[in-house]
C-alpha positions as CSV (number, residue, x, y, z in Angstrom):
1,X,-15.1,-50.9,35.3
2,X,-16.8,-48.9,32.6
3,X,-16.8,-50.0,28.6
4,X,-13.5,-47.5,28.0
5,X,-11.6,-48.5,31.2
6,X,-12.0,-52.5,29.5
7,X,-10.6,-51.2,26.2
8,X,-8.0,-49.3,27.0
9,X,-7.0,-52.7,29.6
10,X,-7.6,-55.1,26.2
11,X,-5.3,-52.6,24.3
12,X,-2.7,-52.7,26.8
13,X,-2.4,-56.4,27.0
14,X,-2.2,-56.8,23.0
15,X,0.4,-53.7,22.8
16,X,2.8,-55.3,25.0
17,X,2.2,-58.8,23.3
18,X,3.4,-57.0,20.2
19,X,6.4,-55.4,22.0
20,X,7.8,-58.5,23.1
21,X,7.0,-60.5,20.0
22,X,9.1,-57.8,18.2
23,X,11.7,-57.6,20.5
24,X,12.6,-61.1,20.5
25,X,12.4,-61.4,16.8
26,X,15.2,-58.1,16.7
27,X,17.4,-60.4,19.2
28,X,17.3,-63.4,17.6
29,X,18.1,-61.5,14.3
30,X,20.9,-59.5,15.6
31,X,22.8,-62.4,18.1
32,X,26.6,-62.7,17.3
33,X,25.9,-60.7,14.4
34,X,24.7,-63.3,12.4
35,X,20.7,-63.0,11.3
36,X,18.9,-66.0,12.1
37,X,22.1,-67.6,13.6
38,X,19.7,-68.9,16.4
39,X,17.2,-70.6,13.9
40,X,20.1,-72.0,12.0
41,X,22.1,-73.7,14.7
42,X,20.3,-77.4,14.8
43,X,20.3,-77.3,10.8
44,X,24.0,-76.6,10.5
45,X,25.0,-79.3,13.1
46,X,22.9,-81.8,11.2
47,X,24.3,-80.5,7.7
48,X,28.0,-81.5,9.3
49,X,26.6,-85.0,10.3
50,X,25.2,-85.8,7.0
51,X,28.6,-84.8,5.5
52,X,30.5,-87.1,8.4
53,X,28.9,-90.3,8.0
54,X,29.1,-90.1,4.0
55,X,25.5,-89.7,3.1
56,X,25.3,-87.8,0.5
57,X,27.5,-84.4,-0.7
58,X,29.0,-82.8,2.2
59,X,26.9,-79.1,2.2
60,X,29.2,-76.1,3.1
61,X,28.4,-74.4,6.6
62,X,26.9,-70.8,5.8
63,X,28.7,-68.0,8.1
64,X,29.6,-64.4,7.8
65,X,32.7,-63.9,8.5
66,X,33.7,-61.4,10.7
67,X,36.3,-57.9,10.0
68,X,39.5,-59.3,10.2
69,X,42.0,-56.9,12.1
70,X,45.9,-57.1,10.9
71,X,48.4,-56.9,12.6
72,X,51.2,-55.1,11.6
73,X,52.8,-56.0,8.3
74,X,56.0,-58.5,9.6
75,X,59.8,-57.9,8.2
76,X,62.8,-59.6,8.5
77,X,64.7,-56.8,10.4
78,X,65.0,-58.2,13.5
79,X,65.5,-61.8,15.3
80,X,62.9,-64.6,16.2
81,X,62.9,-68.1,17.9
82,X,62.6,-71.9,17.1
83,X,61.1,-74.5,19.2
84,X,61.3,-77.9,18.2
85,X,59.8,-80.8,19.7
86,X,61.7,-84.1,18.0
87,X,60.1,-87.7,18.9
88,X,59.8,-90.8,17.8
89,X,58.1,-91.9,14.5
90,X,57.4,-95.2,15.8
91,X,56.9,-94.5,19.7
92,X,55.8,-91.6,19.7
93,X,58.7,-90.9,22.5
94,X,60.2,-87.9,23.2
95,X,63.8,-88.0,22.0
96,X,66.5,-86.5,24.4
97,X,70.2,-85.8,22.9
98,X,69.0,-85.4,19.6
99,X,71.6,-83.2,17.7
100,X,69.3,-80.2,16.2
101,X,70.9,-77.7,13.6
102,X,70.1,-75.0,10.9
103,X,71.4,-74.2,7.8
104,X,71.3,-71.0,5.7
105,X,69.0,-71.9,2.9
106,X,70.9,-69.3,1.0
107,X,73.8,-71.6,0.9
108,X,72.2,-74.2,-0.8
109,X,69.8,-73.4,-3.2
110,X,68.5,-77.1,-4.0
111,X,69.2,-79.2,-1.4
112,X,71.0,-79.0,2.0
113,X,74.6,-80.3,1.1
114,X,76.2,-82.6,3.3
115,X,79.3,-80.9,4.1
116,X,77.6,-77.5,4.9
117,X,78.3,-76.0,8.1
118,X,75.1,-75.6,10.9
119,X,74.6,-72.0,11.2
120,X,73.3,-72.7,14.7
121,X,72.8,-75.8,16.5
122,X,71.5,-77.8,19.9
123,X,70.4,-80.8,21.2
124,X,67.3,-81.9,22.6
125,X,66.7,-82.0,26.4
126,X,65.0,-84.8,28.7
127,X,61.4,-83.2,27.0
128,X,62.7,-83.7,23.9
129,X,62.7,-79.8,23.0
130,X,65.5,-78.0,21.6
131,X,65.2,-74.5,21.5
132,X,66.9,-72.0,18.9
133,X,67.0,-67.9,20.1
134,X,67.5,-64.8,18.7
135,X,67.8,-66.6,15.2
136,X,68.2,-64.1,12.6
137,X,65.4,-63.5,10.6
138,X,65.1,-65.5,7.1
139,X,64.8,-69.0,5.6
140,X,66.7,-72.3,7.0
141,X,66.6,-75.9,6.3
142,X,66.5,-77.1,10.0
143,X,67.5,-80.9,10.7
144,X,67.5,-83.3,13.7
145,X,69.0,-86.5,13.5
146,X,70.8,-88.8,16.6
147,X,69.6,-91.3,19.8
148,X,69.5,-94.1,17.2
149,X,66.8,-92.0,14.9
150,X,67.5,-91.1,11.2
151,X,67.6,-87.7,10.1
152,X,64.6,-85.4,9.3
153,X,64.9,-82.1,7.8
154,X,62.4,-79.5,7.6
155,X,63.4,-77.6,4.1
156,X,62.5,-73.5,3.9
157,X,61.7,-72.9,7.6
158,X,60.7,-69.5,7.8
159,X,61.2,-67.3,10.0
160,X,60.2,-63.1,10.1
161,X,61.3,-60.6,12.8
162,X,59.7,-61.6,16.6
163,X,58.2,-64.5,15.1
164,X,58.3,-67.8,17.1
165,X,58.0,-70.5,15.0
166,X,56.9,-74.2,16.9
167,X,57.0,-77.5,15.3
168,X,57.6,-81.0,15.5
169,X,60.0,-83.6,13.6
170,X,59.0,-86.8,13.9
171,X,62.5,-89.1,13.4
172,X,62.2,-93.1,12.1
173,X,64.5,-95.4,13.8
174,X,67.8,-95.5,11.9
175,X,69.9,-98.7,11.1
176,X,73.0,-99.3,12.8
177,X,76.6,-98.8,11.0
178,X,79.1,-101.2,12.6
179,X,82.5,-102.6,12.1
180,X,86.2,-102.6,13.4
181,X,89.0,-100.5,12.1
182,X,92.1,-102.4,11.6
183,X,95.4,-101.3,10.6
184,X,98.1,-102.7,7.5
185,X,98.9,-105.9,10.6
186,X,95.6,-106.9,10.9
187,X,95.3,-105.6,14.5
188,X,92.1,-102.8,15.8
189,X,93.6,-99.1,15.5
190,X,92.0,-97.3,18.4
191,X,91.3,-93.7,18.5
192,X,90.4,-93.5,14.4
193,X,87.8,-90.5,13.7
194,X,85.3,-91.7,11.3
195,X,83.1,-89.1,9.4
196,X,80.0,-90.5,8.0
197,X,77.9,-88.8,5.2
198,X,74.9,-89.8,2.7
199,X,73.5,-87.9,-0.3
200,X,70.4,-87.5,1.4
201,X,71.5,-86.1,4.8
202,X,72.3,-82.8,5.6
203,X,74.2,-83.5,8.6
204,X,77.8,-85.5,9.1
205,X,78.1,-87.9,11.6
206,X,81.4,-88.9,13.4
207,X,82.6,-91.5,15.8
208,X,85.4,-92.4,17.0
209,X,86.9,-96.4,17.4
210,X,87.5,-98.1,20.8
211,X,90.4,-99.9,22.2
212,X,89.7,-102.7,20.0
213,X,89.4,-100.9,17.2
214,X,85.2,-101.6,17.1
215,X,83.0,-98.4,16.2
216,X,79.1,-97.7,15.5
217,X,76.9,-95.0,13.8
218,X,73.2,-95.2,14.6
219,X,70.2,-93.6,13.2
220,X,72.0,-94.3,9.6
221,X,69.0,-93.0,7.2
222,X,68.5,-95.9,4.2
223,X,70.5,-95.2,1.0
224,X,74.3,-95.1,-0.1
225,X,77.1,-94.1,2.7
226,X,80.7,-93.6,2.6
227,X,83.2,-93.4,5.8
228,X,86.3,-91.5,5.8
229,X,88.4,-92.7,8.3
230,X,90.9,-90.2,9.8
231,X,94.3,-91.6,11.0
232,X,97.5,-89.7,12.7
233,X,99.1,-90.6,9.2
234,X,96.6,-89.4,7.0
235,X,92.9,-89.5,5.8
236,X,92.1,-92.9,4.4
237,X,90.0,-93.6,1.5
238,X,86.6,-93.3,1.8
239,X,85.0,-97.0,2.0
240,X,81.2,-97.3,0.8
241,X,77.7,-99.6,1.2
242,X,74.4,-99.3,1.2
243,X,72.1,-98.9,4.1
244,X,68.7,-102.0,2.9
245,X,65.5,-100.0,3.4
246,X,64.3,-100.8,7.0
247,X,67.8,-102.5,7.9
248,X,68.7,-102.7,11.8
249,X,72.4,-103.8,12.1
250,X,74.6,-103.4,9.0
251,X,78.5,-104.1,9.4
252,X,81.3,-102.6,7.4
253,X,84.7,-103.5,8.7
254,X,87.5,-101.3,7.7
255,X,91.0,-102.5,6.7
256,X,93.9,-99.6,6.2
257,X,96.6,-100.3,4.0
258,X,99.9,-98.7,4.0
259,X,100.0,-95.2,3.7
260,X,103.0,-93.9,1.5
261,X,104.8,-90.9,0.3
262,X,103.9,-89.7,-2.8
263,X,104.8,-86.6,-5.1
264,X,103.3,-86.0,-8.5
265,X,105.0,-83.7,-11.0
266,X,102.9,-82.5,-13.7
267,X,104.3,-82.6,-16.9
268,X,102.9,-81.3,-20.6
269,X,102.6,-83.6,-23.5
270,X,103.9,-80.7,-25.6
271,X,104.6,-76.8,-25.5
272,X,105.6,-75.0,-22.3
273,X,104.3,-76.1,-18.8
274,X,100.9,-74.3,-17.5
275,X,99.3,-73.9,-13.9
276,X,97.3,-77.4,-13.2
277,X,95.5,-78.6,-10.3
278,X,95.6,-82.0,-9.3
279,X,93.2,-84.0,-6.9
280,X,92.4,-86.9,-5.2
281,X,89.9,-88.0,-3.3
282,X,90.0,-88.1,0.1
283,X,93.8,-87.2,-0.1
284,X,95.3,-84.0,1.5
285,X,98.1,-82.7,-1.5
286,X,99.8,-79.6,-1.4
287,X,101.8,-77.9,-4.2
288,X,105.4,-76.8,-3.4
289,X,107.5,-74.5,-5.1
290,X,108.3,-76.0,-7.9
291,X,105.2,-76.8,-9.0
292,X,105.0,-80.6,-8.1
293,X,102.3,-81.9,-5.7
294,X,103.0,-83.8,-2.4
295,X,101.3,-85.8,0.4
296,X,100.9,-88.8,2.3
297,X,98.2,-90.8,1.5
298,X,96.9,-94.5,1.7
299,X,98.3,-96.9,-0.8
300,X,96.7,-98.7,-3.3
301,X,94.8,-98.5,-6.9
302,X,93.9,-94.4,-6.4
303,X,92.5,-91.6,-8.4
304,X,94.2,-88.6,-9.8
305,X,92.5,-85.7,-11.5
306,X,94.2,-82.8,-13.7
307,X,92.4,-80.1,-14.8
308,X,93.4,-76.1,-15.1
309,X,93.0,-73.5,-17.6
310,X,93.4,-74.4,-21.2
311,X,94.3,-78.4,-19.9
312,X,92.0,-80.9,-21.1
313,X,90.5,-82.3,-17.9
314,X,91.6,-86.2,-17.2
315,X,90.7,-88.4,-14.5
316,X,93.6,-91.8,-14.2
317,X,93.7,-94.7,-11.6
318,X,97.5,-95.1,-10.5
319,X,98.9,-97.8,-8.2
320,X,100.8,-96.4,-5.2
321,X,103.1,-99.2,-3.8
322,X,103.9,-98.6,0.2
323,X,107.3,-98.3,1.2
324,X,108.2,-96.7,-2.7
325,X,109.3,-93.7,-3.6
326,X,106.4,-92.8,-5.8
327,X,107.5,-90.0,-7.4
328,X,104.8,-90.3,-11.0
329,X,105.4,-87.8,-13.5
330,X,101.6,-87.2,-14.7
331,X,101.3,-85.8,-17.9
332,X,98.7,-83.2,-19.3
333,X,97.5,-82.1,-22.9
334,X,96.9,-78.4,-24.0
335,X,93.4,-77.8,-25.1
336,X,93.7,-77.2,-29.0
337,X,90.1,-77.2,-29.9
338,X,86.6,-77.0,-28.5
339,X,84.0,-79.0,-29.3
340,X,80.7,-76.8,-30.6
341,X,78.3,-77.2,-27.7
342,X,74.8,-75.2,-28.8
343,X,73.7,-73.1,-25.8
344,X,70.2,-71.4,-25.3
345,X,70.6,-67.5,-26.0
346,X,70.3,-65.6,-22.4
347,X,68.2,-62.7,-21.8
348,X,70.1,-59.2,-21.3
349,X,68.0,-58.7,-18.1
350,X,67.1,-61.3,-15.2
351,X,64.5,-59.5,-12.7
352,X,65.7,-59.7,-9.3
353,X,63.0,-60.5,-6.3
354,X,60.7,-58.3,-4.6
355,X,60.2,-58.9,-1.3
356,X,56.1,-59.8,-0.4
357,X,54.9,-59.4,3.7
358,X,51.6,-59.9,4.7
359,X,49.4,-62.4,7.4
360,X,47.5,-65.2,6.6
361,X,44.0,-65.8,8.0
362,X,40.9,-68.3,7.8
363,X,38.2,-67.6,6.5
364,X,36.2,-66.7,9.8
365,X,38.8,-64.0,10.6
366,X,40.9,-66.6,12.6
367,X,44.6,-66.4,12.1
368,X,46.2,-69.4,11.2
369,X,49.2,-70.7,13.0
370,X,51.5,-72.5,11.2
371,X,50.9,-72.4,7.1
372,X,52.7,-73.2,3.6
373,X,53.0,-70.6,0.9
374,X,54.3,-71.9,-2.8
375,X,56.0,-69.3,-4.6
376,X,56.9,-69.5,-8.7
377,X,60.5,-70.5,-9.0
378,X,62.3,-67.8,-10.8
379,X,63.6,-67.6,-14.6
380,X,67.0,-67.8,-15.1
381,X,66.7,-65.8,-17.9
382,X,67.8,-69.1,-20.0
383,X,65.9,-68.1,-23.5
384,X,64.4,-72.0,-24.0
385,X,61.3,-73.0,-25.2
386,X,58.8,-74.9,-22.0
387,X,56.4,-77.8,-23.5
388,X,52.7,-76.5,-23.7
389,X,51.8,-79.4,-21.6
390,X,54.2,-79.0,-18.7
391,X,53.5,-78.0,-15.1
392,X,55.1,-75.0,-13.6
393,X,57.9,-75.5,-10.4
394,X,57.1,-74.1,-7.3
395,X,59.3,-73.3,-4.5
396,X,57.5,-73.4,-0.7
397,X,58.4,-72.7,2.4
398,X,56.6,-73.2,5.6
399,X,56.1,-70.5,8.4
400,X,54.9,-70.2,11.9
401,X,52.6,-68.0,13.4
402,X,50.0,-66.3,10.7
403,X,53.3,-64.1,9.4
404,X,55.2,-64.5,6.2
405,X,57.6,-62.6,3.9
406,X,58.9,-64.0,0.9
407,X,61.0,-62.9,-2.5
408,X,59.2,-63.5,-5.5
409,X,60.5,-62.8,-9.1
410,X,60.1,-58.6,-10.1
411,X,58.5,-57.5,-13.2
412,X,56.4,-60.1,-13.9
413,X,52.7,-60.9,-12.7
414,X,52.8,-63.3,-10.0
415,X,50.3,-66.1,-8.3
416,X,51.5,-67.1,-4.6
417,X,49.6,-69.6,-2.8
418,X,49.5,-70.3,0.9
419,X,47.5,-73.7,2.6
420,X,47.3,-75.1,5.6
421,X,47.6,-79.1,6.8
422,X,44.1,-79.2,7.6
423,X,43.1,-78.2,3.7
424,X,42.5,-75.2,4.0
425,X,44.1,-73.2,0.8
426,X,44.0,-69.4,-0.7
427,X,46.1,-67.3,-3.4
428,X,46.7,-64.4,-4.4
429,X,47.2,-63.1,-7.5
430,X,49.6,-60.0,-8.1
431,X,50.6,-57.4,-11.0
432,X,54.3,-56.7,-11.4
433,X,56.3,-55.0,-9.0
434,X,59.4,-53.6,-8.9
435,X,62.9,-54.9,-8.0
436,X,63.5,-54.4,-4.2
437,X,60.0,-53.1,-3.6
438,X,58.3,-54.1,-0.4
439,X,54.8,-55.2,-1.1
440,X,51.9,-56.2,1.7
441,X,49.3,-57.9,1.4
442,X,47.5,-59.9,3.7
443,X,45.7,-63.7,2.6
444,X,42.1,-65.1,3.7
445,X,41.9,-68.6,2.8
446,X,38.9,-70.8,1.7
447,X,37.1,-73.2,3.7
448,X,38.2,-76.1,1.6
449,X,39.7,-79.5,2.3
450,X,42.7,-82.3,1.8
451,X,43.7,-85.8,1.8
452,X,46.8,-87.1,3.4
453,X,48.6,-90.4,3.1
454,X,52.0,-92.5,2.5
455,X,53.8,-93.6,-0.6
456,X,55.1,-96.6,-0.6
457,X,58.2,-96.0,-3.5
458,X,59.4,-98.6,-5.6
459,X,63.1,-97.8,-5.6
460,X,66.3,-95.4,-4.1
461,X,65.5,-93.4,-7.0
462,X,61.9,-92.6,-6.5
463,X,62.4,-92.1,-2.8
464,X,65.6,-89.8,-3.8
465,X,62.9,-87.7,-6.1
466,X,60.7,-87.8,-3.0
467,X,63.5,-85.8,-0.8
468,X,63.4,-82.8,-3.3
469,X,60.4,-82.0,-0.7
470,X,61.0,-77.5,-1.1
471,X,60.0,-77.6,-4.4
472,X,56.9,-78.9,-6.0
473,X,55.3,-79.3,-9.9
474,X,51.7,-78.4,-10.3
475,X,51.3,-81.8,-12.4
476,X,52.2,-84.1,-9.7
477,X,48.7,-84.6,-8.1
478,X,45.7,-84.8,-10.2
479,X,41.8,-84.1,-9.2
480,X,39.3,-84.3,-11.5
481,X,41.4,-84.6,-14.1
482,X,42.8,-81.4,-13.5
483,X,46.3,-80.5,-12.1
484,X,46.1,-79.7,-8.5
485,X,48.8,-76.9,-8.3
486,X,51.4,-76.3,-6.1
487,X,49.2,-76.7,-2.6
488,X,50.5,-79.8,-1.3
489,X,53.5,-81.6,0.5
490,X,55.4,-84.7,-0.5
491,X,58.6,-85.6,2.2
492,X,61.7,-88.3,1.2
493,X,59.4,-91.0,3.5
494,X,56.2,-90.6,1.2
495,X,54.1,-89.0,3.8
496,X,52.2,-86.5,1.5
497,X,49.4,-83.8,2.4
498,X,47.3,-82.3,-0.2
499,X,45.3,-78.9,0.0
500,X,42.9,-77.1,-1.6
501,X,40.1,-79.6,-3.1
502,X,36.6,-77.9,-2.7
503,X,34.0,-79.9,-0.7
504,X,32.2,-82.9,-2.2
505,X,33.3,-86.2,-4.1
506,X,36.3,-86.3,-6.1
507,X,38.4,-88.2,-8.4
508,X,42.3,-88.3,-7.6
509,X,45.1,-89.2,-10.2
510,X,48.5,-88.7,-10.5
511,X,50.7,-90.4,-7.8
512,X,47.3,-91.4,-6.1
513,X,45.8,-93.4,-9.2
514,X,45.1,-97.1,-8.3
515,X,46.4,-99.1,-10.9
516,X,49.0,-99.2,-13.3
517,X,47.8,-96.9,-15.9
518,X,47.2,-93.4,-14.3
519,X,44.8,-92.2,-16.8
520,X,42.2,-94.9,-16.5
521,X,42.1,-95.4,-12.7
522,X,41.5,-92.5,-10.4
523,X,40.8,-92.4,-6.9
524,X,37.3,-91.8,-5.2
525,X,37.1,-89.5,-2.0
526,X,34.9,-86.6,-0.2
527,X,36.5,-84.0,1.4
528,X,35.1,-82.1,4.3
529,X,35.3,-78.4,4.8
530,X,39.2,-77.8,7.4
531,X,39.7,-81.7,7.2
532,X,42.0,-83.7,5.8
533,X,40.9,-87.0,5.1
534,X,43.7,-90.2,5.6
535,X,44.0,-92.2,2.8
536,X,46.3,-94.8,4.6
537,X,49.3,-96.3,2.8
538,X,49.3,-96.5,-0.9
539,X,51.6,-98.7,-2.6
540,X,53.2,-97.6,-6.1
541,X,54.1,-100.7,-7.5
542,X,52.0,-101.7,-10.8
543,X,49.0,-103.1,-10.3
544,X,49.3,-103.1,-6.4
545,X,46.4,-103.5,-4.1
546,X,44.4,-100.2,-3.5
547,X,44.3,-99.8,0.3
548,X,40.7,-98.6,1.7
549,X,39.9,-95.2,2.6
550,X,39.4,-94.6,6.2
551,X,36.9,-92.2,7.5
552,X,37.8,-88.3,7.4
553,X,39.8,-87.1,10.3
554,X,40.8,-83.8,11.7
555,X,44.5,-82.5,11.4
């Protein structure tokens, strides 16, 4: 081989050394479209272990994220479909003949009412799922209660055209109502309906007595009750107790007195007579003719109530013998003055809604599937004066799928935010829009994280405040001294979840301070990046024990 053929052979070798080096460095650059993403794969594994086992500040994993593609912006023209899987807080068992229904959130603008009608119901099968179909688009409060469970209701379910929403309602074991029914002789009255109802239940419950008389309600939620019993005669009045928090087997016997005859003519204190309506509770009156109001209710110390146009209203206890006549002439005063009650000035103009569709995605370009989004509650157009210091209300509502459409408040800037029960959080500030305008836009959220946890209340009262679950104040929660805002969840049972704290150590006050004065002892914890970190039970009681944070967990 001559002196050029052994260049040209040396040159060879180091041009395709160069080739390759180059090559490989272009592929490792370029791999799932990420430069360097093959060089950073041990460190980013070892960045999430540092942040795991607490040893120092949690770092925040570096990505690109990739194009998100919508899909198409969702409506509510059109119908969609529920799945709910109901089991046991306690077990963990699926629940079968559990009574499932939904209410038109339209209908009751604060809290499901206990008399409202289900716009749809089911029950539960031997897998514990119930399932809803063709459900009009919109918002619901959806509630399962029954097989010896209490009642859970999942507030501002919503739902968009061909959406299918899937969730699951985990029921606590209910106490036990029972008792006998007896009649005016002392004797059990078979075949009485009973209707069953609580301030903070949705749904009624009925039974009906045995041969002996004997009845029972189970899956009664804690709090106050009442029972109407229903008789061939009449409905008798409603007899009440309390349901002890964590109770098992309460008893309430029933005894009916007489029922009589009564018929109440309504007579004015002066002047000529006027149209009045009279009432009493759980009493069926009708007014004849004449003007004077019949029926045939049970006897005893009652109730009567007058009010109509122009007649002071007056509430009276009246003692209905049995057997009597009972023919009362109830008198009634003409209103000759009115007291001066000041009133806040109304604006001329209250902005109706707008309506707001768009999708919700991570921030990897991953849709989420089942998400939160807090909207401002809307002015009422009152004219009043809000304290510098006090947090604004929100209103949310939960929705399956990555989907949403909501109503906010026209003409007026607006700032929605949407989260997600593994801490993830996102919002999205918008200008004013028109009334009845359709608006989309679609929401990325931030890798951030939460805490989740148990209340333990003190009282009815506080766990009542707790049940007011669909609408949130900013200033309930406090990190870092600072007002969380609207991104979390607090249910009648304390459970709370809370969204949107950036990654690192952080101090928590609010509801979640550990001693008695809020402003002085906070809370320590670091949040993870899509976790939510348990905090366990925390009791609310002054001075009570601060339980100890277990390790993060994923949701």
């Amino acid at each position: 081989m001559t002196t050029r053929e052994r260049w040209i052979a040396v040159l060879g070798v180091v041009c395709s050394l160069a080739c390759a080096a180059g090559l490989r460095e272009w592929l490792v650059e370029n791999r799932d479209g990420r430069k360097g993403a093959l060089r950073e794969a041990a460190p980013l594994a070892r960045q999430e272990e540092a942040g795991r086992s607490g040893g120092g500040e949690p770092q925040r994993i570096p990505h690109t994220p990739s194009p998100v593609i919508w899909p198409e912006p969702p409506t509510v023209d059109g119908v969609g479909d529920i799945t709910v899987q109901v089991v046991s807080a306690t077990t963990q068992a699926r629940l079968e003949g559990v009574a499932v229904a939904l209410v038109d959130a339209a209908k009751s603008p604060v809290l499901p009412d206990w008399d409202l009608k289900a716009a749809m119901s089911t029950t539960t099968d031997v897998t514990g799922t119930a399932s809803l179909r063709n459900v009009p688009a919109g918002v619901y409060h959806l509630c399962a209660q029954g097989a010896g469970h209490a009642e859970v209701c999942e507030q501002n379910l919503g739902l968009v055209a061909r959406g299918k929403t899937r969730l699951v309602l985990s029921l606590p074991e209910g106490a036990t109502l029972r008792g006998v029914v007896r009649g005016p002789d002392g004797v059990g009255m078979p075949g009485v309906d009973l209707e069953l109802g609580q301030w903070v239940a949705s749904m009624t419950m009925h039974a009906v007595t045995d041969a002996r008389g004997g009845y029972a309600f189970k899956g009664v939620s804690p709090g106050a009750v009442w029972v109407v019993p229903r008789t061939e005669e009449g409905d008798g009045e409603r007899r009440t107790t309390d349901i002890p928090e964590g109770a098992r087997d309460v008893p309430l016997d029933i005894s009916l007195r007489p029922f009589t005859q009564v018929t109440f003519i309504p007579v004015p204190a002066r002047g000529p007579r006027r149209p009045v309506e009279l009432f009493m509770p759980d009493a069926v009156l009708a007014r004849d003719e004449e003007g004077h109001w019949q029926g045939r209710v049970e006897s005893g110390l009652r109730e009567l109530a007058v009010n109509g146009p122009d007649v002071e209203y007056s509430r009276r206890k009246l003692m209905l013998d049995p057997g009597a006549p009972n023919v009362i002439r109830v008198s009634y005063s003409r209103v000759t003055s009115r007291p001066f009650i000041w009133a806040p000035p109304m604006a001329s103009h209250v902005p109706g809604g707008y309506e707001l569709a768009g999708h919700v995605a991570r921030e990897d370009g991953v849709p989420v599937d089942d998400f939160y989004v807090s909207v401002p509650e809307r002015w009422d157009g009152v004219m009043r004066r809000r304290c510098g210091n006090s947090g604004r209300n929100f209103q949310r509502f939960r929705f399956g799928g990555s989907g949403f459409v909501v109503h906010p408040q026209a003409e007026q800037p607006q700032v929605i935010y949407v989260w997600t029960a593994d801490g993830r959080a996102g919002s999205l500030s918008l200008p004013p829009a028109a009334e009845h305008e359709r608006v989309v836009a679609n929401i990325l959220l931030q890798e951030t994280g939460g805490v989740t946890g148990r209340l333990v209340a003190r009282d009815d009262l506080q766990r009542e405040e707790f049940s007011r679950q669909a609408f949130v104040n900013e200033e309930r929660f406090v990190v870092d001294n600072r007002w969380l805002g609207p991104t979390f969840r607090l249910d009648g049972d304390g459970v709370f979840i809370l969204a949107g704290l950036a990654p690192g150590e952080h101090h928590l006050g609010g509801l979640l301070s550990e001693g008695e004065d809020p402003s002085e002892s906070t809370r320590r914890v670091t949040i993870l990046p899509g976790f939510s970190t348990q905090l366990g039970l925390i009791p609310l009681a002054p001075g009570g024990p601060a339980p100890p944070l277990l390790p993060a967990s994923s949701n």
